[in-house]
N, C-alpha and C positions, 0 to 999 in steps of 0.2 A: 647755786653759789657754792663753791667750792668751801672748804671747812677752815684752811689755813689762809683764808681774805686776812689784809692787815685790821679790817674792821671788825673782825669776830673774835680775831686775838683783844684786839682793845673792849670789847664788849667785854669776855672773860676776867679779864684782869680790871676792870671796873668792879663789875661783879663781888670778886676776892676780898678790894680796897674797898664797900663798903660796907659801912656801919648797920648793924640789924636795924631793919624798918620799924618794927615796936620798940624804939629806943623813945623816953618819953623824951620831948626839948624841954629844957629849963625855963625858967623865969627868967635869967639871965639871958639864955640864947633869944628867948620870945622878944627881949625889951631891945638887945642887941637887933635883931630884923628889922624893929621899930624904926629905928635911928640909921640904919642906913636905907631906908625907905625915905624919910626926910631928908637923910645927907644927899641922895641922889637926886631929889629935888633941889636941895641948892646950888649944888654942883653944874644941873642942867640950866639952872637960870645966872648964875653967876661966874660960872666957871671955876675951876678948881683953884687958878691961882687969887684970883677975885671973892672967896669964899674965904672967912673965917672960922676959928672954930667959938667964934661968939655966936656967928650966924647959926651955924649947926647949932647950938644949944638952942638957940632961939627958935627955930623952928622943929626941935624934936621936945620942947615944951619941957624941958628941965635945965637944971642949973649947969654952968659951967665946970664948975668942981664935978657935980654929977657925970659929966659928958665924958669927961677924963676918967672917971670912975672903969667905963667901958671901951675908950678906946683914949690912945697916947696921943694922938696925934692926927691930922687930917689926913695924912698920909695911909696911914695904917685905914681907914673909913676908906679910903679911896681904892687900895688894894683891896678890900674885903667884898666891896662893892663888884669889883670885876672878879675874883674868885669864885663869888657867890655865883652871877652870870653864867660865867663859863661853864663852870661844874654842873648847874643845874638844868643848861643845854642839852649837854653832854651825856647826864644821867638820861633825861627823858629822851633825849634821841637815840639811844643805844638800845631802850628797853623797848623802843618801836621797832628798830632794824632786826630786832627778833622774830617778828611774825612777818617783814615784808621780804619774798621770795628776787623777783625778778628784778634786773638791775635800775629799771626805768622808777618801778615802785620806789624802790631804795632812794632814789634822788629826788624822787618827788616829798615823801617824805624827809628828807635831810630839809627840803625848801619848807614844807610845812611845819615843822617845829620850831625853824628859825622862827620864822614868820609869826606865829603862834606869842610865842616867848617875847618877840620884838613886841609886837601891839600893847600885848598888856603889860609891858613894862617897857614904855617907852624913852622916860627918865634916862634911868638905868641904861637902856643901850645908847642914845645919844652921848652920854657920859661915858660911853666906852669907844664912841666912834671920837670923838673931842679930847679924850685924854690918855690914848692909848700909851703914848709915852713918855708920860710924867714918871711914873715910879722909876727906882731906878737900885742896884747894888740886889740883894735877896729875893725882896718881893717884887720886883719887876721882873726879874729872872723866874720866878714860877709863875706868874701869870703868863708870861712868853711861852714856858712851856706847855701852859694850859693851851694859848692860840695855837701853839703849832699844831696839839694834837689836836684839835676842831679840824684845821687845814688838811691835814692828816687823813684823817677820816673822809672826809669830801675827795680826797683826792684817791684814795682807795675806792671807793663807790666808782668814782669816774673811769678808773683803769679797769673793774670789772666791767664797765659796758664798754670799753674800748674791746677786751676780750671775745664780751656775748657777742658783739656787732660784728667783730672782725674790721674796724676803722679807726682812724689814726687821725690823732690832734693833740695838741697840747694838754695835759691833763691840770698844768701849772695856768696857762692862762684861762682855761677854762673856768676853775676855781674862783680863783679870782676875780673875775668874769661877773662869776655868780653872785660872790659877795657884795661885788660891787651894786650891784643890782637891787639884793635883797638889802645893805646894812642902809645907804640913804633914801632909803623908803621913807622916812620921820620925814622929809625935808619936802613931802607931797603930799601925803597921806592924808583923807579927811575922810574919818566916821561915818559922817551923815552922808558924803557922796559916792566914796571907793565899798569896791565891796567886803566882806570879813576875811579872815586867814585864810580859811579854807581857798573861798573862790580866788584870790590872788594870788595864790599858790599854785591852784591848778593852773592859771593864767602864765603867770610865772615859769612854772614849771614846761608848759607847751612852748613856748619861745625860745628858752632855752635848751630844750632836747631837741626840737626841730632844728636849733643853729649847731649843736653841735654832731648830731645825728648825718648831720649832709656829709659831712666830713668824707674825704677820700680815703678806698679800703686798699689802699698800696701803701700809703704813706708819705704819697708822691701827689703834689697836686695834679691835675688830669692836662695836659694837654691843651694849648689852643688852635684851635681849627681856624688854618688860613682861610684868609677872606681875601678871592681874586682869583688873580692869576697867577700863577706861580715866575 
């Protein structure tokens, strides 16, 4: 894997941006987690626009005044909610792309931490497939820039094994592809019957590099061989 991947630059400069690891969280940041753990549950059962923020108090077991104490507004809960998401994707998939060498690895990995992250917080990512474009002015606009750099990175991964391979595809619909794939998993998905992260990932993972793997190494689809006679 070459040193200047667009994925190693963004590891680096995650890196830089953050915050020392023994940084203790607060009392405030702890009770903040709280409440958009709850918000995320109302949000997945009621919808954002169907959700008040009486509910939100209601369900994060304090008062309304208090609610406001920590955030303005549902809005702002609903931005923090996909920031949180994102960023914390992002963090733990970067700091795996550091020990995984080949390209195939790399994307198996990108599929496993989604996958990972999706299961146990499923709220939360439903909430983020259902309301990706509510926000809107400031904080819509860095959450956007959040997704793109997720897209980003998946699409760097892809153009390195386009390179390792020597084969040609869409690396735009590929993505996409994937996402598609991995983000309405919630909409099948059952505990007791499908298997854990891992296995669905490898699974996952094999269908999708097997389909994009065939791909043709000219760039040119191949050829049909006439049938008959000329």
């Amino acid at each position: 894997m070459a040193a200047s991947s667009p994925t190693s630059a963004a590891v680096a400069g995650r890196r830089q941006d953050s915050p020392p690891a023994s940084a203790a969280q607060t009392r405030f940041d702890q009770q903040q987690t709280k409440i958009l753990a709850h918000a995320a549950e109302v949000f997945c059962e009621k919808g954002y626009e169907g959700a008040s923020m009486r509910d939100l108090s209601r369900a994060s077991g304090m008062s309304l005044s208090g609610l406001y104490h920590y955030f303005e507004s549902k809005e702002k809960l609903l931005y923090l909610i996909q920031k949180h998401t994102f960023s914390t994707i992002m963090e733990n998939l970067l700091a795996r792309l550091e020990t995984a060498r080949r390209p195939e690895e790399r994307i198996l990995t990108f599929i496993l931490n989604h996958l990972e992250y999706f299961l146990a917080h499923q709220q939360a990512m439903k909430v983020l497939s259902h309301e990706d474009d509510v926000l809107r002015n400031a904080l819509g606009a860095e959450v956007a820039a959040l997704k793109r750099e997720y897209y980003r990175i998946l699409v760097g991964l892809l153009d390195d094994l386009k390179r390792s391979r020597k084969i040609d595809f869409s690396s735009r619909m590929a993505a996409l592809s994937l996402f598609g794939m991995m983000n309405w998993i919630y909409t099948w998905y059952q505990p007791r019957v499908d298997a854990d992260a891992a296995e669905l990932a490898r699974h996952m993972g094999d269908l999708f590099l097997h389909g994009i793997c065939a791909a043709p190494s000219t760039g040119k689809a191949p050829r049909r061989r006439r049938v008959g006679p000329k």
